[in-house]
C-alpha positions in Angstrom: -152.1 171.2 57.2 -151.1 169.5 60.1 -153.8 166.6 59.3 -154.0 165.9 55.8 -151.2 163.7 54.7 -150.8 161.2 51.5 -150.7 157.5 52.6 -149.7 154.7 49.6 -149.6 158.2 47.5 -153.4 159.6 47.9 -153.9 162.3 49.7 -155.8 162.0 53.2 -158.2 164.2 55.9 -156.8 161.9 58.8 -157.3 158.4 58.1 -159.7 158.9 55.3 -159.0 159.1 51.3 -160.0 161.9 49.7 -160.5 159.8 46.4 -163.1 157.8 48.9 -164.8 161.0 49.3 -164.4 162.4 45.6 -166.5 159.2 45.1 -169.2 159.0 47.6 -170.0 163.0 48.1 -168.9 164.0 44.6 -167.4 167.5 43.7 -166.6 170.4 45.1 -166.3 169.2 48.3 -165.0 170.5 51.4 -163.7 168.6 54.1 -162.6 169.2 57.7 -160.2 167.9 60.1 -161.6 167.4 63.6 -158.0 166.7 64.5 -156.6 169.5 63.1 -159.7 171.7 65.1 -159.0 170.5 68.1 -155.4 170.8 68.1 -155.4 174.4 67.1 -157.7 175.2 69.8 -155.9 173.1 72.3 -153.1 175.0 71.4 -154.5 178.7 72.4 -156.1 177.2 75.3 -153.0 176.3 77.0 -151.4 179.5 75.9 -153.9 181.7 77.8 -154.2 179.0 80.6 -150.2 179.6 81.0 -150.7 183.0 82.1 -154.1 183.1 84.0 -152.7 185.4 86.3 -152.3 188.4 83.8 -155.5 187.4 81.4 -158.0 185.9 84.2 -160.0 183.0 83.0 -159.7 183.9 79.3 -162.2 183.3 76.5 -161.7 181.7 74.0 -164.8 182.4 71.5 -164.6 181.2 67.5 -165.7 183.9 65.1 -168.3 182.2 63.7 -168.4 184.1 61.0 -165.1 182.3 60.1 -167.0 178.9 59.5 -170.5 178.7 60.9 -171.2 174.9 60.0 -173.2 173.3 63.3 -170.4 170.7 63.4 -167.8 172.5 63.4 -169.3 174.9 66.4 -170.3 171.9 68.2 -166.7 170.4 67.7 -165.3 173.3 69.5 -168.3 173.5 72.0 -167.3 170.5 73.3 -163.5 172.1 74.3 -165.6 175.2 75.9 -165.1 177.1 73.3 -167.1 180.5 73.3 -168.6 182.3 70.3 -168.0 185.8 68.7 -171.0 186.6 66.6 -172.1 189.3 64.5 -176.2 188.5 63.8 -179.0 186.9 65.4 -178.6 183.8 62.7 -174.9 183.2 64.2 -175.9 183.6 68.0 -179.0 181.2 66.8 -176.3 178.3 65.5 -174.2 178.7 68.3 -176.7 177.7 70.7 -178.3 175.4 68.3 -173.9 174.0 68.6 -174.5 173.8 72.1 -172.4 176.9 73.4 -174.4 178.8 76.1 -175.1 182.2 76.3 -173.0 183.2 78.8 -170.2 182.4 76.3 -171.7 184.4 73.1 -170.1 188.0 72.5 -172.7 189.8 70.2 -170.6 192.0 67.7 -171.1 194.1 64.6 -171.9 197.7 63.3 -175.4 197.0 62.3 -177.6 195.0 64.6 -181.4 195.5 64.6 -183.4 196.4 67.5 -185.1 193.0 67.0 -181.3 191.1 67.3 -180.5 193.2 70.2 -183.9 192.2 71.9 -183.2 189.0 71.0 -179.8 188.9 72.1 -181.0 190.0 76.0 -183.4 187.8 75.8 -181.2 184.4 75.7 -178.9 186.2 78.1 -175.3 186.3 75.9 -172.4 187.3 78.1 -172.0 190.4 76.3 -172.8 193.0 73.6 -170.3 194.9 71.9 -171.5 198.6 70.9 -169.7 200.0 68.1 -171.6 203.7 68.0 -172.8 206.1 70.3 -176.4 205.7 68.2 -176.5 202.0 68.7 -176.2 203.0 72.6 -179.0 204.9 72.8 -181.3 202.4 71.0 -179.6 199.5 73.1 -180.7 201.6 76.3 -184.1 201.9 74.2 -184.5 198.3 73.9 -183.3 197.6 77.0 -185.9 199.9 78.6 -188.5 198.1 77.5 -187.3 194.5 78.6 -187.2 195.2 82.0 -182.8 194.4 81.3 -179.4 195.8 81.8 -177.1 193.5 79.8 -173.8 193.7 80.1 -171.7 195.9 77.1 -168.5 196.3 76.5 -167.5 199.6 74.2 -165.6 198.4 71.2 -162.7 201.7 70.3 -161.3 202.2 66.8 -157.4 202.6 67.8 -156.8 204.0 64.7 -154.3 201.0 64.7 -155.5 199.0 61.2 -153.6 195.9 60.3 -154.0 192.9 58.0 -153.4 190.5 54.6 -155.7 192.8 52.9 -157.7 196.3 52.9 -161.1 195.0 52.8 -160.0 193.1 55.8 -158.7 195.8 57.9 -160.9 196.9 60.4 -159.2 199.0 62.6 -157.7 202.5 60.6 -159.3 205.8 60.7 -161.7 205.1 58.1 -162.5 202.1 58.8 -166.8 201.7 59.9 -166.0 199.6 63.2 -165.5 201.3 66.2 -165.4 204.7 68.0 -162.3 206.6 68.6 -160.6 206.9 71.9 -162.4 210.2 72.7 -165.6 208.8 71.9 -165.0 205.5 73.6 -164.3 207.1 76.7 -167.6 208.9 76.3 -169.6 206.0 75.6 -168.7 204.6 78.3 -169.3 207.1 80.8 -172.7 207.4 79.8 -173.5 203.4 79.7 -172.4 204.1 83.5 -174.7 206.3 84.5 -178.0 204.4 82.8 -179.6 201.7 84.7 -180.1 199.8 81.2 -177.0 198.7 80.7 -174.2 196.8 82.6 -170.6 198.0 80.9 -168.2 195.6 81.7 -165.1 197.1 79.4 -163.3 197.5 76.5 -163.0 195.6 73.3 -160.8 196.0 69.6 -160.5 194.2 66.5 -158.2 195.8 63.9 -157.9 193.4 61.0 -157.5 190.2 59.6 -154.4 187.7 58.3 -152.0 189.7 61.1 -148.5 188.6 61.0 -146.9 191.0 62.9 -147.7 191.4 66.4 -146.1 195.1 66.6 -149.7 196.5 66.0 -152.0 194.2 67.8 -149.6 195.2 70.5 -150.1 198.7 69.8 -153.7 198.0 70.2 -154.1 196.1 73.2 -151.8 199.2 74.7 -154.6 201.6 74.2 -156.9 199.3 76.2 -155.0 199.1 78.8 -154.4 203.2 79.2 -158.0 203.3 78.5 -158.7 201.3 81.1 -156.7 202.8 84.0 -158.5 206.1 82.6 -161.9 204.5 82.9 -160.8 203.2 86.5 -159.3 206.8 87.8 -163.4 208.5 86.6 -164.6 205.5 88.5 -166.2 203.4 86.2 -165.3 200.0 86.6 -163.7 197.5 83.8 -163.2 194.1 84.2 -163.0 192.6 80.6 -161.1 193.4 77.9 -162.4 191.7 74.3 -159.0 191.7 72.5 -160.4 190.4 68.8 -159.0 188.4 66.6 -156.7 188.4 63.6 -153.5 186.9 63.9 -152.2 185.2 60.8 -152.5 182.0 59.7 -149.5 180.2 57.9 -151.0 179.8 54.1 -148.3 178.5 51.6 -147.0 181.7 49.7 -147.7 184.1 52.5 -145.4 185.7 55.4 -145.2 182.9 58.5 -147.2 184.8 61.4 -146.0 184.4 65.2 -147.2 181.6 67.1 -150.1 181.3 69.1 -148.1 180.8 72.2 -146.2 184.1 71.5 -149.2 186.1 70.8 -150.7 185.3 74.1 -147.4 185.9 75.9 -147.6 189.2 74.5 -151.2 190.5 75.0 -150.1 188.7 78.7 -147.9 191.3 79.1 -149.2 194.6 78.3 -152.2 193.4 80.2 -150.0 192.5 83.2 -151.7 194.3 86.5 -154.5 195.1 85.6 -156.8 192.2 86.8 -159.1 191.9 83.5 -160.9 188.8 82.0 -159.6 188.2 78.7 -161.5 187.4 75.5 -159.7 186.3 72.3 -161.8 185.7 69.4 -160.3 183.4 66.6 -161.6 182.1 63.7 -159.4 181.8 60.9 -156.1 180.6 63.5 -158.6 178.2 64.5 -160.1 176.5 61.2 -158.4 177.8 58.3 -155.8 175.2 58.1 -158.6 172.2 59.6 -160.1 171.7 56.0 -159.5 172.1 52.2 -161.6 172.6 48.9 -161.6 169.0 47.0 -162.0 169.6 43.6 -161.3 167.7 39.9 -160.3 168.9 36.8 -162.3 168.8 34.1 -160.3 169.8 31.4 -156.7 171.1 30.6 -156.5 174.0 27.6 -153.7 174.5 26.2 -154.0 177.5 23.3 -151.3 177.9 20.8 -149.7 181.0 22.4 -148.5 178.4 25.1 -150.6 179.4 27.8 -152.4 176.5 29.9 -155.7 176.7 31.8 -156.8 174.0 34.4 -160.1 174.2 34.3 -161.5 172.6 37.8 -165.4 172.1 38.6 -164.6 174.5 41.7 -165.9 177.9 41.1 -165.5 181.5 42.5 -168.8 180.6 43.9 -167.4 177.7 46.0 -164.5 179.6 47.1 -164.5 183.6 46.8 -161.7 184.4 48.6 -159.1 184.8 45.3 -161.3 186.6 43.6 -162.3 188.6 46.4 -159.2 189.3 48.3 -156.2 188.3 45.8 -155.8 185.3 48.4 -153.3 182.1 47.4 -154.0 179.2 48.4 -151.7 176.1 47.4 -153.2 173.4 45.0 -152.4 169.9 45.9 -152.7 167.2 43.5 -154.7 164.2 45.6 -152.5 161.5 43.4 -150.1 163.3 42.1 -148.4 162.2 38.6 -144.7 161.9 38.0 -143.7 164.5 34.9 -141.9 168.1 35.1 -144.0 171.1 36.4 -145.4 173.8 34.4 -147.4 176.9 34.8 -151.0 177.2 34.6 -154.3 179.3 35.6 -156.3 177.7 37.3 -159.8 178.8 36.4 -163.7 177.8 37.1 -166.5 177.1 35.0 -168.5 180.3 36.3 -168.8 182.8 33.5 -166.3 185.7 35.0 -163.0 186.2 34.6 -162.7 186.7 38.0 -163.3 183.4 38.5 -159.7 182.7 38.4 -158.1 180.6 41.1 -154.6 181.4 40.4 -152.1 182.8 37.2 -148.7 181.5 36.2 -149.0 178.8 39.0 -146.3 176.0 38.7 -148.4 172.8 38.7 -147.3 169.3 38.7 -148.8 167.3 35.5 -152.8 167.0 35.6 -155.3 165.7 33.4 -158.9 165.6 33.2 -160.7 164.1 36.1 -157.4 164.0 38.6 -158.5 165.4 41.9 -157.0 168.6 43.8 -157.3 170.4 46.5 -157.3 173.8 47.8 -155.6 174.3 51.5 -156.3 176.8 53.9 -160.0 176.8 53.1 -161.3 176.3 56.2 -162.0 179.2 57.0 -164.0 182.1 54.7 -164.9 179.2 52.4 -168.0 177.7 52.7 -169.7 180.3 54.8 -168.9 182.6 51.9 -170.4 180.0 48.8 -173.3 180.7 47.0 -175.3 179.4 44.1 -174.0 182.0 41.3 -174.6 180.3 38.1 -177.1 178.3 39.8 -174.8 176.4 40.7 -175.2 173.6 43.6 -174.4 175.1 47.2 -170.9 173.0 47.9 -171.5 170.7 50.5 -169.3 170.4 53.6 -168.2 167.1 55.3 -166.4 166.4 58.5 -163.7 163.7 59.3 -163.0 162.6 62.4 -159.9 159.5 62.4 -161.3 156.9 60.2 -165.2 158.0 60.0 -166.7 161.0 57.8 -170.2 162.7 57.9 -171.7 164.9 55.5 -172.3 167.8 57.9 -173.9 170.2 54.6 -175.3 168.4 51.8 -175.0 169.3 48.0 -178.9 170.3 47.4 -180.2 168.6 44.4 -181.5 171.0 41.4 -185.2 170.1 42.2 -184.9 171.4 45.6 -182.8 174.7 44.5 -185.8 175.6 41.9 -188.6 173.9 44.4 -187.2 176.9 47.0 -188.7 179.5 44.8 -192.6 179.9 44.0 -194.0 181.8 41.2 -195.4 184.9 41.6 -199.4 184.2 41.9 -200.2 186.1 38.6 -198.0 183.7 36.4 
């Protein structure tokens, strides 16, 4: 959390309290680092600009499904960062960001015919098909436009890694992809139509990596694929590498670094004179903001057992409940007094909406503020109002100044969103 540090024993985003903001934007509350943004895509940058000669002029495009807030796009827009996308809504905010087409890699199992249209329409650098039947209706749609978009065929390595297996995309029975056989295929027959434009090869197998052994494993198949490709003539000239490596929340395994993972996928792509495409998003924002949250009450029951019960909710951040995930909780003035365990819990009516068991807390009482790290990414992209609950709102820091970049909606507007049916 390379940009949240306490100063005179409060916890700050940069040079900003988090008390400050407790008090001005009220909780939940999440809060980005701009700092901490831009240093983590500084990072990859010079780790792919390093070794230009192996991965060409390399693209660096933020899964926006990661964290799709128009200021954090337009934060990394203004580093030239690209866009992985995976709907018309995401390719819409990335352009709304102020990253241009010809940076935007459409993705996804499912798109429409009208996304697809859409997506030759404003001209994005490519579109990734996952299925021979979303070939034939991109050559369909294609037809009709008058267009031959560049595609790249995305192949199912049978190769599935990550934290978790609802985040593992690339094993046999996983939905994303075609197999090798079937890639090849593809790819042949995207060659001989005069709607489409395929350009190469592209993988994603998983989420929370922290090995590189099987992204390595992966990248591997591209490149025999692609030498195959080459030797039945077809030409290749980019290969869409994915995302997934691993991001260093507190509790988990510490993943390789982004300098080493770029050093490897440098080398197995070594010869072969492709363009590069890397597609972060939680190496990239994850560890740029936090969940700020206060507690509302402690329970203590007679058996012993303590609940902190915070104003957060499943709602505001799924990911525990969803995938198991830890993520530390940091007390924003933290009292002096021995640790002891609690559960950390919600107000949301679910026992799933538990944060955490057993976790060894510092002393808190009511109305002390926490927060939850590593919630930059999958956080507030993921919130809803469950409960009818307020939609958390989302601010961004940048050195001493702070904007709210997603405001809390009031409870008049949340109800005022929904008419009554005409016959009541």
């Amino acid at each position: 959390m390379h940009h949240f540090e306490p100063k005179d024993g409060v916890l700050h985003a940069e040079g900003v309290s988090l008390e400050t903001l407790a008090d001005e934007v009220g909780t939940p509350v999440y809060v980005y680092s701009t700092a901490t943004l831009k240093r983590h895509y500084g990072l990859l940058r010079a780790a792919a600009d390093a070794h230009r000669d192996a991965l060409g002029e390399a693209l660096i495009a933020f899964a926006v499904k990661a964290n799709s807030n128009l200021s954090v796009l337009a934060t990394l827009a203004r580093m030239g960062s690209g866009a992985d996308t995976v709907s018309e809504g995401e390719i819409r905010r990335a352009l709304a960001a102020g990253i241009p087409a010809e940076r935007i890699i459409f993705s996804g199992v499912g798109k429409t015919d009208v996304e697809l249209a859409f997506a030759i329409a404003v001209g994005v650098r490519q579109i990734n098909i996952e299925s021979g039947a979303e070939l034939d209706r991109l050559i369909q749609v294609a037809a009709l436009l008058d267009a031959s978009p560049a595609v790249a065929v995305r192949v199912n390595p049978n190769i599935g890694a990550g934290g978790h297996a609802k985040i593992t995309t690339g094993g046999k029975g996983d939905k994303f992809g075609v197999p090798v056989d079937e890639a090849l295929e593809l790819y042949a027959r995207a060659s001989a139509s005069p709607h489409v434009t395929p350009v190469g090869l592209a993988c994603h197998i998983g989420s929370q990596i922290t090995d590189l052994a099987p992204l390595e494993a992966a990248f591997r198949v591209l490149a025999e694929m692609t030498l195959t490709l080459r030797g039945q003539g077809c030409a290749v000239t980019r290969l869409d590498l994915g995302g997934g490596l691993g991001v260093p929340y507190a509790g988990g395994a510490a993943p390789p670094s982004p300098a080493d993972y770029v050093a490897m996928a440098a080398r197995v792509l070594a010869g072969l004179e492709v363009e590069a495409a890397f597609e972060p998003g939680r190496l990239l924002a994850a560890n740029a903001g936090v969940l700020l949250s206060q507690v509302i009450q402690v329970t203590e029951r007679s058996d012993g057992r303590r609940f902190l019960v915070l104003d957060a909710a499943m709602n505001d951040l799924m990911r525990p409940a969803l995938y198991d995930a830890f993520h530390d909780i940091v007390p924003v003035r933290p009292r002096s007094g021995a640790r002891r365990p609690h559960d950390v819990v919600g107000p949301v009516c679910e026992t799933g909406d538990t944060f955490a068991r057993d976790r060894d807390l510092p002393v808190l009482e009511a109305e002390d503020l926490v927060v939850f790290t590593g919630a930059g990414a999958y956080g507030a992209v993921m919130a809803s109002e469950y409960n009818s609950r307020p939609l958390v709102p989302e601010v961004l820091v940048d050195g001493d100044r702070w904007a709210v970049i997603r405001p809390r909606p009031t409870y008049e507007e949340m109800l005022d969103r929904e008419p009554f049916a005409d016959w009541l």
